[in-house]
N, C-alpha and C positions, 0 to 999 in steps of 0.2 A: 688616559686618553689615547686614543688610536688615530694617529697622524697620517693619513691613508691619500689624501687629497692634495700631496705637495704643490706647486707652482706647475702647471707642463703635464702632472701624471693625474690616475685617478680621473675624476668627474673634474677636474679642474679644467682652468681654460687652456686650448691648447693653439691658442692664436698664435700664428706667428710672427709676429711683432713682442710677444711676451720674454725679456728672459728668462731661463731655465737653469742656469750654470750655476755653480754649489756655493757662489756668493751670494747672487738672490734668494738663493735656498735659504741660507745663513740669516739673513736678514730679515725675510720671512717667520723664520723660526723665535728670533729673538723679539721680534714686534708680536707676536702671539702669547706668548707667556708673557710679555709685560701684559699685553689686552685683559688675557687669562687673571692676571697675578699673580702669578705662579713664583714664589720667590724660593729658590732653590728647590727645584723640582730636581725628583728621582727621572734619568731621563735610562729609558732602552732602546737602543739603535739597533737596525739590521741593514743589511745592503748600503744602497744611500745616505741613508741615517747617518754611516758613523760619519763620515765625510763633514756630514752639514751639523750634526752636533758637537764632533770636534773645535769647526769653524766658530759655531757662535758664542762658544766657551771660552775658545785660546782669541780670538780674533775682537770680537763683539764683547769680550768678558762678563758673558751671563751667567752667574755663579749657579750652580749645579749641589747639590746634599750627594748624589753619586752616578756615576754613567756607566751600563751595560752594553757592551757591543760585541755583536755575534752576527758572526762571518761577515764582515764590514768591509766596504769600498771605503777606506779609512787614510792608507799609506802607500806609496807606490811600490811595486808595479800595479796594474789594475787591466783590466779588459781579457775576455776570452778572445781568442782569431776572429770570431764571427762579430763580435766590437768592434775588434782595431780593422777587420774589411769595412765595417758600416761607416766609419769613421773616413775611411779613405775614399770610399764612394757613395756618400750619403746622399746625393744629387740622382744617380743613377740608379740606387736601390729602391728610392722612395717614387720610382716609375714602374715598378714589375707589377704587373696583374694582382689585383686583390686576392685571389685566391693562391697567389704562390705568395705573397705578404704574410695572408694569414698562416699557410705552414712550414717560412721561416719563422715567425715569431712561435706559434705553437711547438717547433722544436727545440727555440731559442730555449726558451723557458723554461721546457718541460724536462731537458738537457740539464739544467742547475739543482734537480734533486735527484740524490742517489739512491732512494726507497720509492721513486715516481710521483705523479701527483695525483690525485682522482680529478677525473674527469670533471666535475662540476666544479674545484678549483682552479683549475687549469684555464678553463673557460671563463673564470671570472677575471683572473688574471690577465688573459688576451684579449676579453673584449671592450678594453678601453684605446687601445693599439690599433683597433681594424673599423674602417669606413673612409669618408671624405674627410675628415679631420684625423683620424687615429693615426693613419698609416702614416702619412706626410709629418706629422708628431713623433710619430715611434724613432723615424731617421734622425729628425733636429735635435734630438736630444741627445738623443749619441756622437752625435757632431757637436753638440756645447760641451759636450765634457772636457774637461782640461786639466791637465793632472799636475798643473804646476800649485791646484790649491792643495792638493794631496802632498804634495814637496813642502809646502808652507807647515800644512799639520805635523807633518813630521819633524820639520825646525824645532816647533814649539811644545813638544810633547812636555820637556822636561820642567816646563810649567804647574804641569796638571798638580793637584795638591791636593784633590777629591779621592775618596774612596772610587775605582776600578774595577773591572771586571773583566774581560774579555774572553767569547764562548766559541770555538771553532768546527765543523762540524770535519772530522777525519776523514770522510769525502769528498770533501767539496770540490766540486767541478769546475767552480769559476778562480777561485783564488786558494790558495796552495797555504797549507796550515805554516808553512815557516814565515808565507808574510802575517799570519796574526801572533807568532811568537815574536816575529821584533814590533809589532807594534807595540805588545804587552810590555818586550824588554826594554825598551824604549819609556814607555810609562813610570816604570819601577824597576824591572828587572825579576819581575815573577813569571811564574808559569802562565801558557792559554792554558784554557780550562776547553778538556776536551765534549765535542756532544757527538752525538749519532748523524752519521749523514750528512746534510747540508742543502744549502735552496735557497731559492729565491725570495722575497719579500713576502708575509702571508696576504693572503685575502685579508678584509674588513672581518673583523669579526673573529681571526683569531687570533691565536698568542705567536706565532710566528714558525719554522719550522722546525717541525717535530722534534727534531733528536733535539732540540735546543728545550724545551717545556721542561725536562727536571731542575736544568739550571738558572733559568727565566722563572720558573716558580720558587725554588732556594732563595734566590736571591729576593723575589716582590715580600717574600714572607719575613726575612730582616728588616724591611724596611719599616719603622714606626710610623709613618705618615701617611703610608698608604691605605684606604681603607678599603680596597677592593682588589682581590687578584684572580689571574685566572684558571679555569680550571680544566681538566680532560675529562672527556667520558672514554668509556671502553675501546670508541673503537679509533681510539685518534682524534677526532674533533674536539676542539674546544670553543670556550667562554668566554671575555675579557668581562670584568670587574673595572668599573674608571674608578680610578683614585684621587683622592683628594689631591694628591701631592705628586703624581705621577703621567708620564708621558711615554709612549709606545712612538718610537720616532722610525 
């Protein structure tokens, strides 16, 4: 399953009376696999993900069969400059003209991959972000963040007792490969597993970013309860497969 619609993002509601902060998420996430019944679900996290899959595992204690997470807002530190300004001035940002909204966020974004995005993803990705709900949403979210649940995940790491993974892309623009090697070491004390690149959360529809799809697919093909994975064609694009037993977080 491709969890694309969290609380706040995506086609979700973007009320502002709703919250959004990575304990709802959490919360969220665990009241849907019980819905689902999903009992011990294969879970893959990217960006967000790991943060709120962490939470609902260490926190929530929804038993997991095993967790992938690649290039993950998981453990602190977290935020690129143009975050931590959103965050300082989220009042004042979420007033600039629509059209300089739109190419802060199309920079924002397009900024988090080191091999670029095509254009038709790029656009998919920004245009839940931009209107009379999007823009005034794109701010509050960045303003709910709070990085003392990332301080909490990191307490509890030395819980985890499930089969790991962690995939980092040698690029990455937003967050710096040493913080996913102590996340890993922290977990067990093994290696990140290096990918290509790095980026932002994918579109609906695919497997996530690029340089991460050899090691995202290694790992769906171990999995015995999965009955569906995804696949690439020639030119980069891909396919998700839903799994019986699996979740794309």
């Amino acid at each position: 399953m491709y969890l694309w619609d969290m609380p706040g993002y995506g086609r979700s509601s973007k009320d502002a009376g709703h919250a959004v902060d990575f304990g709802v998420q959490a919360q969220v996430f665990a009241a849907l696999l019980g819905h689902w019944g999903l009992a011990r679900p294969h879970v893959v996290a990217n960006d967000y993900g790991g943060a709120v899959s962490l939470r609902t595992h260490l926190v929530h204690e929804v038993p997991y069969a095993s967790l992938l997470m690649a290039d993950v807002v998981a453990i602190p530190p977290a935020g690129s400059p143009f975050f931590r300004l959103v965050q300082q001035h989220p009042d004042v940002l979420a007033q600039v003209p629509p059209y300089i909204h739109e190419a802060l966020v199309r920079a924002y974004i397009g900024n988090a991959s080191h091999r670029g995005l095509r254009a038709g993803d790029l656009a998919e990705l920004v245009a839940p972000w931009l209107g009379a709900e999007g823009q005034p949403a794109f701010y509050r979210q960045i303003a709910a963040f709070d990085e003392r649940y990332l301080e909490e995940n990191e307490a509890l790491l030395g819980r985890i007792d499930i089969p790991v993974t962690v995939v980092w892309g040698s690029e990455d623009t937003w967050i710096p490969v040493a913080t996913g090697e102590r996340l890993a070491a922290g977990i067990a004390g093994g290696p990140v597993r290096p990918g290509r690149g790095g980026g932002p959360p994918a579109p609906p529809g695919r497997t996530g970013p690029a340089g991460h799809h050899a090691p995202v697919l290694a790992h769906a093909r171990r999995l015995p309860s999965v009955s569906g994975v995804a696949h690439d064609d020639d030119d980069g694009r891909s396919a998700t497969a839903a799994g019986s037993g699996g979740a794309w977080l």
